[in-house]
C-alpha positions as CSV (number, residue, x, y, z in Angstrom):
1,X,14.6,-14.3,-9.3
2,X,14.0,-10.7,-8.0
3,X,14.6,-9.6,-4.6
4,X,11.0,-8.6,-3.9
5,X,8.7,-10.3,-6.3
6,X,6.2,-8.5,-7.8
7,X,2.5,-8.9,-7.2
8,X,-0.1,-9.8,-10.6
9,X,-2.7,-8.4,-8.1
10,X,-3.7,-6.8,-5.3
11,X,-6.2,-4.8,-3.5
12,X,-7.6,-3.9,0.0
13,X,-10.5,-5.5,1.8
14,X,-14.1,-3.7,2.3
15,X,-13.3,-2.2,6.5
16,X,-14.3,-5.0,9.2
17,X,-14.5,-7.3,6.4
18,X,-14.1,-10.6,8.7
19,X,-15.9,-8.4,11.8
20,X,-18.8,-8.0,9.4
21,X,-19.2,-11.7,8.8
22,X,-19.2,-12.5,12.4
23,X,-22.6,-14.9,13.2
24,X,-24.3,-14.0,16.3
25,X,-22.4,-17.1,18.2
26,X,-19.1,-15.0,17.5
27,X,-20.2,-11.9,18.7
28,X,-21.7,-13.7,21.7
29,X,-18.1,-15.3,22.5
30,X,-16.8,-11.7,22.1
31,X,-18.9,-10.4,24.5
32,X,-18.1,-13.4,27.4
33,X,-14.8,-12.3,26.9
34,X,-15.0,-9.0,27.8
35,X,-17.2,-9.3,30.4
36,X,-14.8,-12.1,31.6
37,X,-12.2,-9.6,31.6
38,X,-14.3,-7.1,32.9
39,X,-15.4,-8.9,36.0
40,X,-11.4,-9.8,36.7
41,X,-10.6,-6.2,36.6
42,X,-13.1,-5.9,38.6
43,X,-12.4,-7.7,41.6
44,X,-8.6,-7.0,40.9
45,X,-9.6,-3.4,41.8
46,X,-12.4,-3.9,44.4
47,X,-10.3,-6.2,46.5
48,X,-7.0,-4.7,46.0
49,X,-4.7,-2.5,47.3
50,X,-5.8,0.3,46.4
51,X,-9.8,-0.4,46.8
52,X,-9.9,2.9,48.6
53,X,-8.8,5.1,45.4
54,X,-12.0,4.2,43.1
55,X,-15.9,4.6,44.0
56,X,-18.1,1.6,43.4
57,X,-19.0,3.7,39.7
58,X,-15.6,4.6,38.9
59,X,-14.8,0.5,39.2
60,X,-17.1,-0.6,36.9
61,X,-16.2,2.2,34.4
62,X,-12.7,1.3,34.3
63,X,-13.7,-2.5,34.2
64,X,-16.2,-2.7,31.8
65,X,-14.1,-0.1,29.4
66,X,-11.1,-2.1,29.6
67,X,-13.4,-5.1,28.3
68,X,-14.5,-3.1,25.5
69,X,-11.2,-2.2,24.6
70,X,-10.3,-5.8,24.6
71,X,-12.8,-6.9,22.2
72,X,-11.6,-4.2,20.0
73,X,-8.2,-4.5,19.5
74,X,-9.1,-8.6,18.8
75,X,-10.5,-6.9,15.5
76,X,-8.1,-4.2,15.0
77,X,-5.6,-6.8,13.3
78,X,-8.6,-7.4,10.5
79,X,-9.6,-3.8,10.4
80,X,-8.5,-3.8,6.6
81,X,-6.5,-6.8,4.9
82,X,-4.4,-6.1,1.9
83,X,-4.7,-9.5,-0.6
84,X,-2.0,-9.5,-3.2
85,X,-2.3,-12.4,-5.8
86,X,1.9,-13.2,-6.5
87,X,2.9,-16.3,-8.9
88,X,3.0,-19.2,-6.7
89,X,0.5,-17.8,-4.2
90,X,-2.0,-15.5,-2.6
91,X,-1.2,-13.6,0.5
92,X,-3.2,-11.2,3.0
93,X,-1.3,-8.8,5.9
94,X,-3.6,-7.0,8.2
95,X,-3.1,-4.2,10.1
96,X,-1.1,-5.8,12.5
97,X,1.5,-6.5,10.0
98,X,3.1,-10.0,10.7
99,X,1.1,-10.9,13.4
100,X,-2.1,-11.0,11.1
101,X,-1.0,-12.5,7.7
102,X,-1.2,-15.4,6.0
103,X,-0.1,-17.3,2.5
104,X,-2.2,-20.1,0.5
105,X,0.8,-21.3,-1.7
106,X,-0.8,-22.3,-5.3
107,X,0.0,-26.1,-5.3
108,X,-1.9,-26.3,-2.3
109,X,-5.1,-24.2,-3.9
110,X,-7.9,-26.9,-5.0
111,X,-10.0,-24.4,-6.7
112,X,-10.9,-20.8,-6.4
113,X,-14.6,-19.1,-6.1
114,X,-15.2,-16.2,-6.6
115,X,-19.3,-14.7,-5.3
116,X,-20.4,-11.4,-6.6
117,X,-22.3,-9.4,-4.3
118,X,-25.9,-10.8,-5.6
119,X,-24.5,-14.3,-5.2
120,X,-24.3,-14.5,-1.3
121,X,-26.2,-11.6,-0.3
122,X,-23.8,-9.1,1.1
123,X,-22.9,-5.5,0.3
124,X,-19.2,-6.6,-1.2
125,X,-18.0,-9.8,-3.4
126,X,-15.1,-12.4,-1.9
127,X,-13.1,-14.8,-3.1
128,X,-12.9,-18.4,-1.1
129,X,-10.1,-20.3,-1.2
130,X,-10.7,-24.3,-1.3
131,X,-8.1,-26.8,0.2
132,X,-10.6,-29.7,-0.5
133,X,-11.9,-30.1,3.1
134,X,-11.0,-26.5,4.7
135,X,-11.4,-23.2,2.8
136,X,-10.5,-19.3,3.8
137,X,-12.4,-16.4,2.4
138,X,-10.8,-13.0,1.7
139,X,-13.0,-10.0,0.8
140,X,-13.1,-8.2,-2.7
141,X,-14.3,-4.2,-3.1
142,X,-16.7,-3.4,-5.4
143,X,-14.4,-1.3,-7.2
144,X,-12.2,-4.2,-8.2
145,X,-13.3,-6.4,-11.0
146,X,-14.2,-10.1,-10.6
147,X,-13.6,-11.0,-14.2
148,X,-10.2,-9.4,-13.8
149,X,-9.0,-11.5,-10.7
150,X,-10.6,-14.6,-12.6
151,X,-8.3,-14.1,-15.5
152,X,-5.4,-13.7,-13.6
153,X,-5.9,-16.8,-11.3
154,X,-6.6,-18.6,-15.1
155,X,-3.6,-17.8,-16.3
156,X,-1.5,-19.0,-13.7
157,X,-3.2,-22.2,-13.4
158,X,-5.9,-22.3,-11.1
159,X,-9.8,-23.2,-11.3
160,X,-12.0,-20.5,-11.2
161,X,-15.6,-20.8,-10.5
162,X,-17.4,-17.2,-11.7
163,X,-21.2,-17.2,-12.9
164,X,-20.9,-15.8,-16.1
165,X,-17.5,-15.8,-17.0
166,X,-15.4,-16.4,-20.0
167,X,-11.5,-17.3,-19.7
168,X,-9.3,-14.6,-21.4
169,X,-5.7,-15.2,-21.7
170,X,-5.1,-11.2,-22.7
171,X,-4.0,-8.9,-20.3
172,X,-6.5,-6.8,-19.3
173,X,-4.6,-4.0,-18.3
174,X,-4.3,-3.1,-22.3
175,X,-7.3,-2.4,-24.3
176,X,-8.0,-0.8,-27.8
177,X,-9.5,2.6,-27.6
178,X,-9.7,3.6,-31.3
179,X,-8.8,1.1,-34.0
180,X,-8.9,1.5,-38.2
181,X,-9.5,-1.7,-39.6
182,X,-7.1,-2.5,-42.7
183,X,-7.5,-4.9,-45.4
184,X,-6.0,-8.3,-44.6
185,X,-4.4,-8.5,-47.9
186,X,-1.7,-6.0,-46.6
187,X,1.7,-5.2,-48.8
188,X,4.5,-8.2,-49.4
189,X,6.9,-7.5,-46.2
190,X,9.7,-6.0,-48.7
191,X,7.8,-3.2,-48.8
192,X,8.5,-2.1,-45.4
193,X,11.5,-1.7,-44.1
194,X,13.1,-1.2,-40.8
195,X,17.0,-1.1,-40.5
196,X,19.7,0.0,-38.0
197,X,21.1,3.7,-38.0
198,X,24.6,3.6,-39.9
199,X,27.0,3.6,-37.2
200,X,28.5,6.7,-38.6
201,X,25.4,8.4,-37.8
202,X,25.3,10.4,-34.3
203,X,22.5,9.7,-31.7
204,X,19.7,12.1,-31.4
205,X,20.5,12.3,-27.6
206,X,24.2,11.6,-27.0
207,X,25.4,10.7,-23.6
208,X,26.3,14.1,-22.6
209,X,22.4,15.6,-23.3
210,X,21.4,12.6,-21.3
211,X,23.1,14.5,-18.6
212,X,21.9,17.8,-18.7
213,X,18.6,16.0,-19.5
214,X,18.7,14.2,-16.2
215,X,20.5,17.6,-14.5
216,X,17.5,19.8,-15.8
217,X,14.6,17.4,-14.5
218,X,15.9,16.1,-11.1
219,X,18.8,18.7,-10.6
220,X,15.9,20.9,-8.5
221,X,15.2,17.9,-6.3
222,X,18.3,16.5,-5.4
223,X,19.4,20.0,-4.4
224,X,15.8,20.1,-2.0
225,X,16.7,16.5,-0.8
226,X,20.4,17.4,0.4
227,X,19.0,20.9,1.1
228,X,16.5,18.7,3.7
229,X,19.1,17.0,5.2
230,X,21.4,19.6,5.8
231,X,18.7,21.6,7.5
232,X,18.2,18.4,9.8
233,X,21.7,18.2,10.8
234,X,21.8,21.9,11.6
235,X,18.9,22.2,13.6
236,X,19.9,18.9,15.7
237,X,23.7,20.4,16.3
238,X,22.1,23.9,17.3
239,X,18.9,23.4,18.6
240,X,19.0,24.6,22.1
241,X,21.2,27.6,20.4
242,X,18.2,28.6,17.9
243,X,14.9,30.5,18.8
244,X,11.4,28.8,17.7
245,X,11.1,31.2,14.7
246,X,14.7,30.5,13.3
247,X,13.6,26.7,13.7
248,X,10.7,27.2,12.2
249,X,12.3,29.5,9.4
250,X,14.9,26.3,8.6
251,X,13.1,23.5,8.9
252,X,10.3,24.7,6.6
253,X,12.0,26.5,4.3
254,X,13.6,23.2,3.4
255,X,10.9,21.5,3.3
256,X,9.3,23.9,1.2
257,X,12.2,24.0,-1.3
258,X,11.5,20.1,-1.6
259,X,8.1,20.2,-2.1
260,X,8.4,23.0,-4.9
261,X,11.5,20.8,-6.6
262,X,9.4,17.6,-6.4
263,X,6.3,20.2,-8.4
264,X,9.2,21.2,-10.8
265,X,9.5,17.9,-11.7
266,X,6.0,16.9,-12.3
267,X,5.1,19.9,-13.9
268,X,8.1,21.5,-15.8
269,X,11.3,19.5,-15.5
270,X,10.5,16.4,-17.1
271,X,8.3,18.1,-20.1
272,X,11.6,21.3,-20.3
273,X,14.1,18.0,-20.7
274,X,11.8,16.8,-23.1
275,X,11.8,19.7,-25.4
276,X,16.0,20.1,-24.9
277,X,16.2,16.4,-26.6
278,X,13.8,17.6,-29.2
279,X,15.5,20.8,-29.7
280,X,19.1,19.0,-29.6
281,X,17.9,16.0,-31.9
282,X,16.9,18.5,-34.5
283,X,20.6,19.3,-35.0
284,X,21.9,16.7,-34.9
285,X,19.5,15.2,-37.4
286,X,20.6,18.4,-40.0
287,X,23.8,16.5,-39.8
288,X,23.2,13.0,-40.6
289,X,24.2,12.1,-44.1
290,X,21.9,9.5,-44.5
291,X,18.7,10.7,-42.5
292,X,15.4,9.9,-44.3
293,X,13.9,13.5,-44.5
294,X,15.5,17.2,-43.5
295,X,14.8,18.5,-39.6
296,X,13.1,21.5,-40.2
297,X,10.2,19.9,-41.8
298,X,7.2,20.8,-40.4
299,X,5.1,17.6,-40.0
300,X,8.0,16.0,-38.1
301,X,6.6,14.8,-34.7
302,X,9.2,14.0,-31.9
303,X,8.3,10.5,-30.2
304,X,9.3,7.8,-27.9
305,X,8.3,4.4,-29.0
306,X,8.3,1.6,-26.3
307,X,8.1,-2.4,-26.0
308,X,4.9,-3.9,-25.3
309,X,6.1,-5.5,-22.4
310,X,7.2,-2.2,-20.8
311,X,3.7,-0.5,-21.1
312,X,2.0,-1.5,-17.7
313,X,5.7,-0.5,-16.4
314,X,5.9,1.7,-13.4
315,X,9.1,2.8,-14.9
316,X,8.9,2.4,-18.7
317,X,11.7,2.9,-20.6
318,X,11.4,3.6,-24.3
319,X,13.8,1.5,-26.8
320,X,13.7,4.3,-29.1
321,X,13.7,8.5,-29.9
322,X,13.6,10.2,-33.0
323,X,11.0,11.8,-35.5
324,X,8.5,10.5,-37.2
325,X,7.4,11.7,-40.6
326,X,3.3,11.0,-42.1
327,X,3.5,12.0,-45.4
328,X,0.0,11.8,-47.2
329,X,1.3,12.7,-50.6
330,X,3.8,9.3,-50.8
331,X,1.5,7.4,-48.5
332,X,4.6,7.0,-46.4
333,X,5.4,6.6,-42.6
334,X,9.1,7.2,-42.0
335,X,11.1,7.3,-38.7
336,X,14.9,8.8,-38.2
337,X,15.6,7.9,-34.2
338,X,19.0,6.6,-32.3
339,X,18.7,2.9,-33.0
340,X,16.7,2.7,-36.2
341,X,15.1,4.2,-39.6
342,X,11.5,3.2,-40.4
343,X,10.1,3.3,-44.3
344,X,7.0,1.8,-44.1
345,X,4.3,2.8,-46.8
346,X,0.9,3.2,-45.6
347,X,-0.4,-0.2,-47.6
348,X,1.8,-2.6,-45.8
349,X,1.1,-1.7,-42.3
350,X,-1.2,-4.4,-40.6
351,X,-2.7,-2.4,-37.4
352,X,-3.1,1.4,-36.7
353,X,-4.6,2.0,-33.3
354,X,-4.5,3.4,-29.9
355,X,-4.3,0.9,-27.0
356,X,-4.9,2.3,-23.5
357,X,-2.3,0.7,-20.9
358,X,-2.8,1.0,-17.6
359,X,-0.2,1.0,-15.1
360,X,0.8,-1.9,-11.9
361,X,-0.9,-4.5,-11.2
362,X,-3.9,-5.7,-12.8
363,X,-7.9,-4.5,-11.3
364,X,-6.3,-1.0,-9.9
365,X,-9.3,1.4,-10.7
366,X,-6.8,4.4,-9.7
367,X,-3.9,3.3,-11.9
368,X,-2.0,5.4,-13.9
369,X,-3.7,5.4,-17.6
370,X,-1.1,5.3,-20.8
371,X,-1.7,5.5,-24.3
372,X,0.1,4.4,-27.3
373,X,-0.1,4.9,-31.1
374,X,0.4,1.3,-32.4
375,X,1.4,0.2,-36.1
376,X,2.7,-2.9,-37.2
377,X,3.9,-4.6,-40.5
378,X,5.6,-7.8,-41.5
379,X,8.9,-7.9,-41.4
380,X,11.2,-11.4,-42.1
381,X,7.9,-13.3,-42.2
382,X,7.0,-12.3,-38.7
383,X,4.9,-9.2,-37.1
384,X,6.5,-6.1,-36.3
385,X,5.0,-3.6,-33.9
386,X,6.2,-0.2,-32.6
387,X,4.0,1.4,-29.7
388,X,4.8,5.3,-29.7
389,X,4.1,8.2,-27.2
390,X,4.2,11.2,-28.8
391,X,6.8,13.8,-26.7
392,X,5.2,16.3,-24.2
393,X,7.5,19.4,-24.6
394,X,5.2,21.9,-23.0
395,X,4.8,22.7,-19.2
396,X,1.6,22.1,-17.3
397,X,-0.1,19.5,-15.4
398,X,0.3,15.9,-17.9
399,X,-3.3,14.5,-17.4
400,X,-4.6,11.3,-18.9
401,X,-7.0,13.3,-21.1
402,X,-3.5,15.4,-22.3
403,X,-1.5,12.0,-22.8
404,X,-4.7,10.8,-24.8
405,X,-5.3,13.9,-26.9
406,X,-1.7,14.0,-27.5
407,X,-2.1,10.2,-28.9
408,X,-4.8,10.9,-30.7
409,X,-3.6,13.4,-33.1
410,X,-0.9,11.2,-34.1
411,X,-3.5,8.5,-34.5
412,X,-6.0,10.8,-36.9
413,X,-3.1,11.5,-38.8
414,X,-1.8,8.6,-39.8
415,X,-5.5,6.9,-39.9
416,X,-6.4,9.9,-42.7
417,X,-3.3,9.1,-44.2
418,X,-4.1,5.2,-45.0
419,X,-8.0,5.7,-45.2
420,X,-7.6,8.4,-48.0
């Protein structure tokens, strides 16, 4: 079980959600109380003390504004709830943190509605809760879809109530952005083959480019974090010793460093690591006796190709590197990478398509957008799929549109290939 369990969902209430569904009886109450408190004050200061330090005005001021702030900070705890949907239940934290959260375990969930905007008249959808007799209602944005929330509350065993919704048992942080659709009579499974690299064979990206891999991305920011907290420790030990300029000289400077290192990253170290592998697999390729094609041919593409289940990954890690060769001539896909060779002709594969994955939790409008180049085949009488990213090796800012271009030249080419 992991440490902090991950949530299937979550989003943020619309601001003053429960405020805004205050009846006029609430709002009444709201307003006894502070003038309750307001009148205590009140007398506390007429009649006290120090009666002679505040004018009849200046009393009622301070009264009535320390009533107001009352009946604010009751609401300040709901300003903006966070609801994340986990496994075994659903849970909100406010903006008081502790003080203002709660969890609905599932087991004790009768059934789940969920009200589009049009459905109860109000500027935002919710979702209520029902515990048979009692229910609790949580706000939903408009950003964040309905159908998606229903789907994940159907797949982990809940009733939904939606007007106009289907079930879906597919993630729907993956879709299909551009598909060729292949004959279903697709090549016997001999055809295609897919085989560990000979163990005589040398990886594309040995341990020790790993390193300078690794070194050549991050190197930059680690130096900026310790950099950081040097800077700290030397301004605490000699602060009364320093002038404001020096301080300001140190302190910012490292800061500065950081903040360049950490833009390195994004927009030079990963993609400059990236084209060292490239440039250091291409060796070692030249010098594998049993590699499927030579490395200076030109329609070799690097690529990363990934597991399914690590798409939607914060942190995906690939299961494979190497090149991959379309050649239209044979009608051939082949693949030379660390673990494994691919032979796969063009009349046995089964799908050939782009799927668009996007990263987290499901119903996250701003998540980070993926895309991978999809075949599959048979393969022992069962489906085999590989999901590739072609490699980024140049520098610049990687946008979605980049990561999708980049996908879809791979895609064109091996579509041409089998549509031809």
């Amino acid at each position: 079980m992991p440490l902090i369990p991950s949530s299937q969902m979550s989003w943020n209430e619309p601001i003053f959600f429960v405020a805004r569904l205050r009846e006029p009886w609430g709002w009444s109450w709201r307003g006894l109380m502070g003038l309750g408190v307001a009148i205590v004050m009140f007398i506390a200061i007429r009649f006290g003390g120090n009666a002679q330090q505040f004018e009849l005005w200046q009393a009622l001021g301070i009264s009535l504004a320390a009533g107001a702030v009352l009946v604010i900070l009751a609401d300040v705890s709901n300003f903006q709830r966070e609801v994340s949907i986990y496994k075994d239940s659903i849970n909100y934290v406010g903006s008081a943190g502790t003080w203002s959260m709660g969890e609905f375990k599932m087991e004790h969930i009768r059934n789940v509605k969920l009200l589009r905007p049009e459905d109860w008249n109000r500027p935002f959808a919710a979702m209520l809760l029902n515990f048979g007799d009692e229910g609790f209602l949580l706000g939903v944005p408009k950003k964040v879809e309905l159908d998606t929330i229903a789907n994940v509350l159907h797949r982990l065993g809940l009733s939904v109530q939606l007007e106009g919704w289907e079930p879906s048992e597919s993630d729907t942080r993956v879709q299909v952005k551009d598909e060729v659709v292949l004959p279903k009579d697709a090549a016997p499974a001999a055809d295609a083959r897919i085989w560990p690299v000979d163990a005589q064979d040398r990886k594309l990206t040995p341990p020790v480019t790993m390193g300078l891999m690794i070194t050549m991305a991050l190197g930059p920011l680690l130096l900026g974090l310790i950099g950081l907290i040097a800077a700290g420790i030397y301004l605490f030990m000699n602060w009364s010793d320093l002038s404001i300029l020096n301080r300001s000289l140190i302190g910012g400077g490292a800061f500065a460093f950081l903040v360049a290192s950490f833009l390195y990253l994004i927009l030079a170290g990963q993609f400059l690591a990236s084209r060292y592998a490239v440039h250091v697999g291409r060796k070692i390729l030249a010098q594998r006796p049993g590699a499927l094609f030579l490395s200076d041919d030109e329609n070799l593409r690097p690529v990363e190709v990934f597991d399914r289940t690590a798409w939607t990954s914060v942190a995906a890690k690939s299961i494979d590197f190497g090149f991959l060769q379309v050649d239209p001539s044979r009608r051939l896909i082949q693949f030379e990478g660390n673990e494994n060779r691919w032979h796969l002709p063009a009349a046995a594969l089964t799908t050939c398509r782009i799927e668009e994955a996007h990263v987290g939790s499901e119903g996250n409008a701003e998540a980070e957008k993926r895309y991978y180049v999809v075949i599959s085949t048979h393969r022992d009488g069962e489906t085999w799929e590989a999901g590739m990213q072609p490699s980024r090796i140049h520098v610049g800012n990687d946008t979605k549109e980049e990561r999708y271009d980049r996908a879809k030249r791979l895609f064109e080419e091996i579509s041409s290939m089998i549509t031809t």
